[in-house]
N, C-alpha and C positions, 0 to 999 in steps of 0.2 A: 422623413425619419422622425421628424417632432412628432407629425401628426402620432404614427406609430407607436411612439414612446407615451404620449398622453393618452392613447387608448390605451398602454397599458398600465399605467397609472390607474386608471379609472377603470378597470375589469378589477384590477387587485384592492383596490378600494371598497369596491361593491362587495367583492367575496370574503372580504376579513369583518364589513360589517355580520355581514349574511351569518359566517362564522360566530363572532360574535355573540348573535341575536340566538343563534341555536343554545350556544355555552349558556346564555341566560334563561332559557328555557328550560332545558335538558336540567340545570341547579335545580329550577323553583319548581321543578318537577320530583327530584329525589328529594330536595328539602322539604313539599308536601306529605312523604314518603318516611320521613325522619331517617333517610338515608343521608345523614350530615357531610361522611367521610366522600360519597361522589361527588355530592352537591359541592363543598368545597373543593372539589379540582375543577370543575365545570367553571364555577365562579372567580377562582386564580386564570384559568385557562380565558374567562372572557375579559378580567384587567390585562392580562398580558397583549391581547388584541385591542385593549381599549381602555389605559391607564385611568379617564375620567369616567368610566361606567360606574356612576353611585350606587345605581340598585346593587351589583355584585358587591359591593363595600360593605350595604346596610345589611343583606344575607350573609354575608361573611360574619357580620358582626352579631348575627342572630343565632348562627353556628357556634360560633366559639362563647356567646354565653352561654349554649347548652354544654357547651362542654367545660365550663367553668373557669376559663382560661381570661380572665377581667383585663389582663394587657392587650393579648392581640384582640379583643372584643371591643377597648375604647380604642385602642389603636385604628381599627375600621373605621369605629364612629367616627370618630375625628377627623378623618379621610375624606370621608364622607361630605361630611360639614365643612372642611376645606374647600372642596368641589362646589358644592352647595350652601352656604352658611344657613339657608332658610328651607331647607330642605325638612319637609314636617313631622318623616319618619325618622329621621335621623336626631333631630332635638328630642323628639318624644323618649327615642332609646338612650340619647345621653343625659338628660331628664333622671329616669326609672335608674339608670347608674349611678348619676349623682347623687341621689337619694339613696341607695345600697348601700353609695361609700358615707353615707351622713353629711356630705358635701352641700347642706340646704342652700348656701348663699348663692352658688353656684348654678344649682336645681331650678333658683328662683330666677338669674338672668336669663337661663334658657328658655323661662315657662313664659317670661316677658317676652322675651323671641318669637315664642312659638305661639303665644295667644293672639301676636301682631299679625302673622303669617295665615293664622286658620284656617283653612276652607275644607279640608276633610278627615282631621284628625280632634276635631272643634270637642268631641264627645267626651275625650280623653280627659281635658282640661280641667274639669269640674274633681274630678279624683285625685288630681295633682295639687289645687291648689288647696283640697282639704289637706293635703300629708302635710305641706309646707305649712299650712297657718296653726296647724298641731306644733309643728314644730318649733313657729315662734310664741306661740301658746299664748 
């Protein structure tokens, strides 16, 4: 009966990631598509399988700044950077926010964050800390 019960732990395991991996697909598929309204259920639908899936947070958060909604948009971020604090898309977008909101001091810890962490968003950097030293002039 164990045995039975951990095979089926472990089928249903498999098939929520599987699940999952599809809702994250099938998103950054209509989000390539600027179909925002599926992408966002896809991307709800693959947190609900998968509370710490960050990607789905960070496109979330990409959705709801096009749609001009700056709560549920840092809301995400945030999420995000909970799950991950060194997550490099995620600073980058709360970064480009803090900066919207004039929030520089804020802009600047993150950018110190995120200059620590670099390895693929490294290109970014140099744009960010022209706005910031504009801004302390």
């Amino acid at each position: 009966m164990k045995l039975f019960l951990s095979l089926l732990l472990i089928l249903y395991s498999s098939t929520s990631v599987a699940i999952e991996n599809i809702n994250l697909t099938k998103g950054k598929n209509f989000f390539e598509k600027k179909d925002f309204e599926r992408a966002r259920i896809e991307f709800e639908k693959s947190i609900v399988l998968n509370p710490k899936n960050i990607d789905s947070y960070i496109y979330l958060s990409k959705i709801f700044s096009e749609a001009k909604n700056e709560q549920e948009e840092k809301k995400n971020i945030k999420t995000a950077l909970l799950l991950d604090p060194k997550n490099e898309e995620a600073l980058l977008l709360m970064i480009k926010l803090n900066i919207d909101e004039g929030d520089y001091s804020v802009a600047e810890a993150n950018y110190k964050i995120l200059s620590s962490v670099c390895t693929k968003l490294c290109n970014e950097l140099n744009e960010i800390d022209l706005i910031i030293k504009k801004f302390k002039g």
